[in-house]
DRENRO-517958 format. One record per residue (C-alpha): residue number from 1; residue in one letter; y, x, z. Coordinates in steps of 0.05 Angstrom, whole numbers, plus 5000, padded with zeros to 4 digits. Layout:
N
n:NUM; res:a; north:Y; east:X; up:Z
...
//
This chain:
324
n:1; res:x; north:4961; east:4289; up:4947
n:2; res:x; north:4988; east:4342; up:4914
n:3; res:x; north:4966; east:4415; up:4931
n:4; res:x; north:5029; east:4449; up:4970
n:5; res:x; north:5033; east:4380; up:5008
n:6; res:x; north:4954; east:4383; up:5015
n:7; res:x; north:4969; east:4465; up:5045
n:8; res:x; north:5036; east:4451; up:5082
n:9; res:x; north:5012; east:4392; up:5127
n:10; res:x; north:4940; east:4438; up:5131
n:11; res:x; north:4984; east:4491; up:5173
n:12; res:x; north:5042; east:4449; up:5198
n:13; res:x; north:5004; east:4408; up:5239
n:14; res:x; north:5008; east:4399; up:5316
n:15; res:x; north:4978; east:4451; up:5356
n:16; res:x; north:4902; east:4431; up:5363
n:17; res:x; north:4907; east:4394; up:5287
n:18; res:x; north:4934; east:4458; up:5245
n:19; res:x; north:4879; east:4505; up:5218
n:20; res:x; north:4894; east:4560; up:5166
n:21; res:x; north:4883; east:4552; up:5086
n:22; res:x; north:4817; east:4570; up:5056
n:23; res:x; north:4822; east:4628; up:5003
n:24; res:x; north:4814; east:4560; up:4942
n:25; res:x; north:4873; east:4527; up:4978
n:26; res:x; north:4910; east:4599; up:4980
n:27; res:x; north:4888; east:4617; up:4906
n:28; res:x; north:4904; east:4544; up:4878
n:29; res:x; north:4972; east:4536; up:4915
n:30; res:x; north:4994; east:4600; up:4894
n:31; res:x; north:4972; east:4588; up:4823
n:32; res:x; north:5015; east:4536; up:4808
n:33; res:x; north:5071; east:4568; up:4844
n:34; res:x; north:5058; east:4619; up:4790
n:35; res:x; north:5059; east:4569; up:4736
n:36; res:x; north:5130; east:4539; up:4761
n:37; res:x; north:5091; east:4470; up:4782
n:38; res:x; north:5119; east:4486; up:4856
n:39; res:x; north:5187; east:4487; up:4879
n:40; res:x; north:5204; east:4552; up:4915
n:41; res:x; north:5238; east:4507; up:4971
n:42; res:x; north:5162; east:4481; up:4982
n:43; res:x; north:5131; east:4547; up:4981
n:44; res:x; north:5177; east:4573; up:5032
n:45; res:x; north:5161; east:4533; up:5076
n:46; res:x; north:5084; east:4547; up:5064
n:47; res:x; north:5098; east:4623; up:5075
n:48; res:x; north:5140; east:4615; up:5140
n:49; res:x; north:5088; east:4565; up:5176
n:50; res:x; north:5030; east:4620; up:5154
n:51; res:x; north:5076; east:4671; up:5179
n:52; res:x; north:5079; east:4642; up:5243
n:53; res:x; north:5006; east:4615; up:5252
n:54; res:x; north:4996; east:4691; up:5224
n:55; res:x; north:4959; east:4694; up:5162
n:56; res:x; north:4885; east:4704; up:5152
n:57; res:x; north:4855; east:4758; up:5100
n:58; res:x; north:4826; east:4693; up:5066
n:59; res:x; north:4896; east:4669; up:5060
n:60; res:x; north:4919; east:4728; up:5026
n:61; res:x; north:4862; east:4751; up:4982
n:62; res:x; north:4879; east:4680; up:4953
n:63; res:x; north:4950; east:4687; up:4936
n:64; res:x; north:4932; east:4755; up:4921
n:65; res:x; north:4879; east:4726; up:4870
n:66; res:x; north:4924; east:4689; up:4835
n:67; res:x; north:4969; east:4750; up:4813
n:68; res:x; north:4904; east:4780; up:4796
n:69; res:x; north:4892; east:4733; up:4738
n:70; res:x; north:4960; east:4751; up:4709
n:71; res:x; north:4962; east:4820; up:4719
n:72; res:x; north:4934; east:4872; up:4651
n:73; res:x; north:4882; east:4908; up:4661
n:74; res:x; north:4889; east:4985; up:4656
n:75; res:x; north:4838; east:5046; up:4680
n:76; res:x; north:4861; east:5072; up:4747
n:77; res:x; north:4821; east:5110; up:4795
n:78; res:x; north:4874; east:5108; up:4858
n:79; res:x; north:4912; east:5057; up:4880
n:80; res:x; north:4974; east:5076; up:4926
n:81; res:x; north:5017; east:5021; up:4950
n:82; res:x; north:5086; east:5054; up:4974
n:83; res:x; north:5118; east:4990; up:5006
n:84; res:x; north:5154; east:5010; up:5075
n:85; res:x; north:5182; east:5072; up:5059
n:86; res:x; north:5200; east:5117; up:5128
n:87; res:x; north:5251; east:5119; up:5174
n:88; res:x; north:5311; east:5161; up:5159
n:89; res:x; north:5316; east:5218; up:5208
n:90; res:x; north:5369; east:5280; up:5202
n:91; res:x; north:5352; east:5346; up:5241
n:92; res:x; north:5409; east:5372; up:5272
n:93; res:x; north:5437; east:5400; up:5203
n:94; res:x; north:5437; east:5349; up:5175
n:95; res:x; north:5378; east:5350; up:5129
n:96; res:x; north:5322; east:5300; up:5120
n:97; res:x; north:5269; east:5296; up:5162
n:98; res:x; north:5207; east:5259; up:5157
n:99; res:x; north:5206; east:5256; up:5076
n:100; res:x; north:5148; east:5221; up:5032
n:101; res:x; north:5093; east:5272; up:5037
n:102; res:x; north:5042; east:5228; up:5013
n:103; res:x; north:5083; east:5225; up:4934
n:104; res:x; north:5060; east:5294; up:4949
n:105; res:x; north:4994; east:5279; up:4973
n:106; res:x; north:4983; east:5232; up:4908
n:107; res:x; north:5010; east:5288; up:4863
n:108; res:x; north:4962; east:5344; up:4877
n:109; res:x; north:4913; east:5287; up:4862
n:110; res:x; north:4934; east:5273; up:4804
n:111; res:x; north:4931; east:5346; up:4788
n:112; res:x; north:4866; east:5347; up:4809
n:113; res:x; north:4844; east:5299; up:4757
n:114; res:x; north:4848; east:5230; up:4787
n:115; res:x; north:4896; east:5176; up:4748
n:116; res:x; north:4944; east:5158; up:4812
n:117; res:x; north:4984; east:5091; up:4806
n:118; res:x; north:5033; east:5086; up:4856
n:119; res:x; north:5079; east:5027; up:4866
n:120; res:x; north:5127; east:5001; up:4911
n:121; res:x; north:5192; east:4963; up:4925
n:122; res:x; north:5256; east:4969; up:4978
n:123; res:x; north:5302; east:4925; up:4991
n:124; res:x; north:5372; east:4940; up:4972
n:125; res:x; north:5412; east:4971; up:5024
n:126; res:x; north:5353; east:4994; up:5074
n:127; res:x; north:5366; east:5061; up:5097
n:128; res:x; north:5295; east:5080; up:5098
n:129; res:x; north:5263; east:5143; up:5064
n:130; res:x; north:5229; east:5113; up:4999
n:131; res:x; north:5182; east:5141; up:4958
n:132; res:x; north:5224; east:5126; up:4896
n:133; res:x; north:5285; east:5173; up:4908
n:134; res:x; north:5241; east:5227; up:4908
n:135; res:x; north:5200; east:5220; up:4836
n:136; res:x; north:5242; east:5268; up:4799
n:137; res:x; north:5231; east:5321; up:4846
n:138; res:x; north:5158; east:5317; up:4833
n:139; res:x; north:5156; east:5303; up:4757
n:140; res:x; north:5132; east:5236; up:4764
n:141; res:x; north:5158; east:5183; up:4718
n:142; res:x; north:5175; east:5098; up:4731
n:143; res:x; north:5140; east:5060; up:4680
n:144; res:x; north:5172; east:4996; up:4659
n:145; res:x; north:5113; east:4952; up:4653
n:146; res:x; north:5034; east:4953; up:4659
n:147; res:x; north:5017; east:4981; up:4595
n:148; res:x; north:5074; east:5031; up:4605
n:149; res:x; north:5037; east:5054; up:4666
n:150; res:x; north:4975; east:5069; up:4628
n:151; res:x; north:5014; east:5098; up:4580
n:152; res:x; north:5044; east:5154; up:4632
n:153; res:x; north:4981; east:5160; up:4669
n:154; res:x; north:4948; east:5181; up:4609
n:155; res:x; north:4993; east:5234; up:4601
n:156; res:x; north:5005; east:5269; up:4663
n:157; res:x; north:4964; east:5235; up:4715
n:158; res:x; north:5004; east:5188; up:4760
n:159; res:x; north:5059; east:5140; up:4755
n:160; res:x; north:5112; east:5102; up:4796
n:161; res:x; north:5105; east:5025; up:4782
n:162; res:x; north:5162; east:4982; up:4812
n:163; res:x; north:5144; east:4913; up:4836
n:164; res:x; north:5199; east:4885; up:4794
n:165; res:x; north:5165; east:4919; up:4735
n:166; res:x; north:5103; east:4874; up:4741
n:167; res:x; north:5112; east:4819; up:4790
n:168; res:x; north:5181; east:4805; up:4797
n:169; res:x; north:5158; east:4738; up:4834
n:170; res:x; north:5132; east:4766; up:4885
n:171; res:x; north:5198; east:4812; up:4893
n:172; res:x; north:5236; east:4744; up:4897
n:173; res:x; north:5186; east:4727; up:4953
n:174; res:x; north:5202; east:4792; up:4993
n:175; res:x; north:5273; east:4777; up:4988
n:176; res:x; north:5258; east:4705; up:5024
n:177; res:x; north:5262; east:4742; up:5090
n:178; res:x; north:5341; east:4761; up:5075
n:179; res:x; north:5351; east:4683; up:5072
n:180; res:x; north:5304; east:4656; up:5128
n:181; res:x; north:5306; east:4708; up:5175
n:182; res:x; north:5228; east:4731; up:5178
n:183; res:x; north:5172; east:4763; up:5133
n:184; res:x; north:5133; east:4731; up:5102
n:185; res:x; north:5057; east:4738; up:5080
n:186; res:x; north:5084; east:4773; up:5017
n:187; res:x; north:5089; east:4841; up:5055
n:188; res:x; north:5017; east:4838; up:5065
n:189; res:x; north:4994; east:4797; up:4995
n:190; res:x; north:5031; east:4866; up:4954
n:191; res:x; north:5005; east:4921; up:4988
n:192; res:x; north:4936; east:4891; up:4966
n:193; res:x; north:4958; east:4876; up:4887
n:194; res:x; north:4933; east:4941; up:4865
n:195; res:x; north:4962; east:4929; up:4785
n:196; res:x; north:4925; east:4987; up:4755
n:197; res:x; north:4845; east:4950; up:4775
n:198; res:x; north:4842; east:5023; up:4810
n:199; res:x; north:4766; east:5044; up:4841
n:200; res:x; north:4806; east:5071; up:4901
n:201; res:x; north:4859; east:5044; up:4940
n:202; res:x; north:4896; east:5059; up:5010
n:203; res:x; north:4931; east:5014; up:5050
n:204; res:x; north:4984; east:5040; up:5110
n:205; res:x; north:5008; east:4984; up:5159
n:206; res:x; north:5046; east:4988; up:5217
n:207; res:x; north:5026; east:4919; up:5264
n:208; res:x; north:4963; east:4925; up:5304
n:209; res:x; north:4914; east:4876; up:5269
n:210; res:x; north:4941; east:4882; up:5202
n:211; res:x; north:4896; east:4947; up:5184
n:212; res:x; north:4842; east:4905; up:5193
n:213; res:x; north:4864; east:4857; up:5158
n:214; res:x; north:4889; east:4890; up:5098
n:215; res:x; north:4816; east:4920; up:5093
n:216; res:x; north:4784; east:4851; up:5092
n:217; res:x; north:4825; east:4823; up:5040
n:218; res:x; north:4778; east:4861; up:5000
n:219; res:x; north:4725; east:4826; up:5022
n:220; res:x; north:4753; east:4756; up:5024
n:221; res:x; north:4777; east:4768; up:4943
n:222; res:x; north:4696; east:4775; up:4912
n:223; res:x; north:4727; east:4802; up:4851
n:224; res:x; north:4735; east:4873; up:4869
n:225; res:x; north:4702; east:4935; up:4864
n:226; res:x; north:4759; east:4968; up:4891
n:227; res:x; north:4731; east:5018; up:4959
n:228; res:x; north:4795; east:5007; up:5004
n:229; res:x; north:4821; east:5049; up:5072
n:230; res:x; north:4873; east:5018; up:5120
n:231; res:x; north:4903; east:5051; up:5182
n:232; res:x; north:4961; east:5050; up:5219
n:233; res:x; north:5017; east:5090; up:5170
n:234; res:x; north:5075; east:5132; up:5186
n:235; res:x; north:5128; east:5077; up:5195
n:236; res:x; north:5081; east:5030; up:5168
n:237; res:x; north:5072; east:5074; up:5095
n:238; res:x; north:5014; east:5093; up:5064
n:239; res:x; north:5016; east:5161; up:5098
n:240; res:x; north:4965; east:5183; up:5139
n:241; res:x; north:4989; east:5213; up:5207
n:242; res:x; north:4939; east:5269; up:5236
n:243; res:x; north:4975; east:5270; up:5304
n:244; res:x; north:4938; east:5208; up:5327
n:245; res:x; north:4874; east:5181; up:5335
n:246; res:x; north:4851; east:5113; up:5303
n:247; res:x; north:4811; east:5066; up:5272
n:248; res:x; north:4807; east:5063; up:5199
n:249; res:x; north:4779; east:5006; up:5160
n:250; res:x; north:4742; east:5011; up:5100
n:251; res:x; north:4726; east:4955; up:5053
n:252; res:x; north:4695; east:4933; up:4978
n:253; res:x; north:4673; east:4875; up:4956
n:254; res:x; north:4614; east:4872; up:4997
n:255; res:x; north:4636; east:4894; up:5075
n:256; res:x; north:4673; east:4920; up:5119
n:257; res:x; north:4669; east:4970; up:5167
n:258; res:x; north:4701; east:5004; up:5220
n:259; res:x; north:4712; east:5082; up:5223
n:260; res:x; north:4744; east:5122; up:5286
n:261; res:x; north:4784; east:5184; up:5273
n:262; res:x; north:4804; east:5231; up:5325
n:263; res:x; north:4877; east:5270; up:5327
n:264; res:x; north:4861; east:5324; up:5265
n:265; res:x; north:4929; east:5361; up:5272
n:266; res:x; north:4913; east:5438; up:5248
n:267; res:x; north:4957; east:5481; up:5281
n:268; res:x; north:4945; east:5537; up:5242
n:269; res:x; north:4942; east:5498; up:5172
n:270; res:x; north:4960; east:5541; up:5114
n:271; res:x; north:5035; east:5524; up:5089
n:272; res:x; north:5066; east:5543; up:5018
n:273; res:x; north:5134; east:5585; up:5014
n:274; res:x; north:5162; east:5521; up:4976
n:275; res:x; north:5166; east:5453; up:4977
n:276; res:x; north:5182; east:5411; up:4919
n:277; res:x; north:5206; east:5358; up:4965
n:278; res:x; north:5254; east:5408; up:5004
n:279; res:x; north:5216; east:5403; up:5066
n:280; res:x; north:5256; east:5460; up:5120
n:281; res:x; north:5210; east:5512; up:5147
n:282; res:x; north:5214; east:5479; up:5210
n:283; res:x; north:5171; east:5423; up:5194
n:284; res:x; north:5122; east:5459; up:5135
n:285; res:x; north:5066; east:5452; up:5186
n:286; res:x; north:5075; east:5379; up:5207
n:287; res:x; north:5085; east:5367; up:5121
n:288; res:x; north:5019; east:5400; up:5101
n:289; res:x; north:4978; east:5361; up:5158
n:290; res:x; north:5009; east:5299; up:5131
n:291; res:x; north:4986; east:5319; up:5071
n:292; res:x; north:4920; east:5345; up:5082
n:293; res:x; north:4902; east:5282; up:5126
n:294; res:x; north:4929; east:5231; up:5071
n:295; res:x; north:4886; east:5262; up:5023
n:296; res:x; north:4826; east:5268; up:5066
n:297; res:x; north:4829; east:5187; up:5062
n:298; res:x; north:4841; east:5176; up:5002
n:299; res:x; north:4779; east:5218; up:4990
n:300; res:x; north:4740; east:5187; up:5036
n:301; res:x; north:4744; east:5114; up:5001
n:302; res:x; north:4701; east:5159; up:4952
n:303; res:x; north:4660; east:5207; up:4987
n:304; res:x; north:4642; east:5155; up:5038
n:305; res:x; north:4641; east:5220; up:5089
n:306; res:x; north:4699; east:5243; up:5128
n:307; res:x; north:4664; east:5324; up:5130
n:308; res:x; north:4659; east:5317; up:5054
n:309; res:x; north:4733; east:5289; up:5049
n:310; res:x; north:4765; east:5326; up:5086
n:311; res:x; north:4731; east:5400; up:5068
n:312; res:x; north:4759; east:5371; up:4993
n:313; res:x; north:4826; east:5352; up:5024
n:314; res:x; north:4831; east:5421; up:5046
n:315; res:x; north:4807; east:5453; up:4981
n:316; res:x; north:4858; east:5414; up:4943
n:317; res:x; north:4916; east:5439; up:4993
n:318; res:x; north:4905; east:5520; up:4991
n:319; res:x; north:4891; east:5504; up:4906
n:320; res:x; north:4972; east:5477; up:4920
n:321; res:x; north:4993; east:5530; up:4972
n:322; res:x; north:4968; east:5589; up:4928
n:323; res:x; north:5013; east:5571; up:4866
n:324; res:x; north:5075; east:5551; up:4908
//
């Protein structure tokens, strides 16, 4: 029996026979998807019957495998998936609320020293805030390719790298929702493609479960040295919100653990006298504890201690505040 008949009877089943794919059924379906020995009407059907059993971090660390082995291998330190962008939101003049402060968070990062990869996709005529339409503002560049990335990285520190730049595949996958009506395991498999091989890596999620699960895919892959943190993200972004208190998971290649964060709002944060991003006075304070709490994570994926992290977050922000 072929392999996609082999995984689609393996989760199609009746309700007490179905069980969910092992990460070798994952990896090898999804490799030969890859190689074209799979017709996308087959693997549709795959996707939706995960989708609906819901789909296991060994599921997805093997499709997520399998794009591995294609994908070139570059030097990265931090890897920042930018997949859900946020939900438009006007203030009552009519200017945008609620804009990407972690492209900002990644910047002064990049600044700092660290080689930032960020990529992302949205689909065509969402109205949601994206990181995307707000590169130029911050001087960061869209490579075309891989290599390209490297290329820009090298140069000033960060880059933007479209899915369509690099895995165009799985942006036809995405777009399977628009003609069957539901997500697929996709949204999860990109967020966890990290193209650069980066050290560091965040993961924002909006679900409850899937910041657990996004951390474990980590686990479930064996090939990565990649430290990762997952939380619940503004709108489901990989921006950290300080207003709440949560569980955040981290994961490498050899566990995963759980981490609880209380509210870290700072009322009296320091705030700069401009924003790059055009961010009104009104909400400067809620921008810089966005900010300052989206660093502190990403730090803490290398620090390993949320004291250290964020007493660095901070550092990094009045650094920012003082020249702006």
């Amino acid at each position: 029996m072929s392999i996609i008949l082999e995984c689609i009877r393996c989760v199609g089943r009746g309700e007490r026979g179905r069980k969910p794919l092992s990460f070798d059924q994952a990896y090898q379906v999804m490799d030969q998807y890859l190689d074209d020995k799979i017709d996308d009407d087959q693997m549709a059907m795959l996707m939706m019957l995960i989708r609906v059993n819901n789909e296991t971090a060994a599921e997805i660390a093997g499709f997520t495998k399998a794009f591995h082995q294609r994908l070139a291998k570059i030097t990265v330190d931090i890897d920042w998936p930018c997949y859900a962008g946020k939900k438009s939101k006007l203030d009552s003049n009519g200017q945008q609320q609620g804009l990407p402060w972690n492209l900002l968070a990644a910047s002064i990062l990049a600044k700092a020293g660290y080689k930032v990869l960020l990529h992302g996709h949205l689909d065509s005529g969402s109205d949601r805030v994206h990181t995307q339409h707000y590169l130029q503002q911050l001087h960061i560049e869209t490579a075309t390719n891989i290599p390209d990335a490297e290329r820009l990285i090298t140069a000033s520190g960060i880059a933007y790298l479209p899915l369509a730049s690099f895995a165009p595949t799985a942006e036809k996958m995405l777009n399977w929702k628009k003609r069957y009506g539901l997500r697929t395991p996709m949204n999860t498999v990109v967020r966890g493609l990290n193209p650069g091989g980066a050290k560091y890596g965040i993961r924002g999620s909006f679900h409850p479960g899937f910041q657990e699960l996004h951390a474990a895919i980590e686990t479930n892959i064996g090939r990565s040295n990649c430290s990762v943190a997952s939380f619940k993200g503004v709108s489901g972004e990989s921006e950290y919100n300080p207003r709440v208190s949560q569980t955040i998971w981290t994961s490498d290649s050899k566990c995963l653990q759980a981490h609880y964060w209380k509210e870290m709002y700072n009322e009296q944060i320091t705030t700069p006298n401009l924003c790059p991003l055009g961010t009104t006075t009104a909400d400067k304070q809620q921008m810089a504890n966005h900010v300052v709490a989206s660093l502190a994570v990403v730090l803490f994926t290398k620090l390993k201690d949320k004291q250290q992290a964020t007493t660095e977050a901070y550092r990094l922000w009045e650094a920012f505040c003082s020249q702006h």
